[in-house]
N, C-alpha and C positions, 0 to 999 in steps of 0.2 A: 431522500430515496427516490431514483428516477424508479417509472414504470411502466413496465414492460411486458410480454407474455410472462416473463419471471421478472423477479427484481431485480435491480442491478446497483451495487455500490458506487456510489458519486465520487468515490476518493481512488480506488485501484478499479474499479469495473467486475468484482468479481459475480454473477449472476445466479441466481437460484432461483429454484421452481416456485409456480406458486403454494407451493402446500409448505413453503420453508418461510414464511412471512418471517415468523419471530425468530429465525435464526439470521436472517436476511437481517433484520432491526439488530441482534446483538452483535453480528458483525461489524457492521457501517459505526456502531458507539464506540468499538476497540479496536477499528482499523489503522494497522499502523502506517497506511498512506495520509490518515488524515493530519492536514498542519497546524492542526493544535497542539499534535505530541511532539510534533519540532523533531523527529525520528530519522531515521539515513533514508525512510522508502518517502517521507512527506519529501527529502531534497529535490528539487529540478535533477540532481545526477545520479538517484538513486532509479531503478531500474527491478519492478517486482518480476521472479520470474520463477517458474513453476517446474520441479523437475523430478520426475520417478514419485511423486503427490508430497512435496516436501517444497515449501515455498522458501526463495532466496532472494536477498537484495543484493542485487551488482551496483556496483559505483560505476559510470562510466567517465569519471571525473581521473584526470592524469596527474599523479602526483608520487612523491619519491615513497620507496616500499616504509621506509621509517616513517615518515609522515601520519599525520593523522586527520580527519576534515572533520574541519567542525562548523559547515556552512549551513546545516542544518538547523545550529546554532544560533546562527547568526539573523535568521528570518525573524 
């Protein structure tokens, strides 16, 4: 956990107050940027992004629509 006027997640950057410690801690344990969970947002091409407060992973990896990636896989 870096530390900051608030916390901030080491794995996607998301930041909370201080008065959010322990949610700040159970985020950063289930965040699915981290590359333990081998997940699309831990890939180098995944891409976390925040939209209408509804979080989404874009791939910004180019590959055919059938296609599937499984490089996240592969770490």
């Amino acid at each position: 956990m870096i530390e900051h006027k608030a916390y901030e997640c080491e794995f996607c950057g998301i930041e909370f107050d201080e008065e959010e410690y322990e949610t700040a801690l159970n985020h950063e344990a289930r965040c699915e940027c981290n590359p333990k969970y081998k997940k699309c947002a831990s890939c180098k091409h995944g891409k976390s992004i925040v939209s209408y407060e509804v979080e989404y992973i874009k791939c910004d990896r180019l590959r055919a629509t059938y296609s599937s990636c499984d490089d996240w896989r592969d770490k």
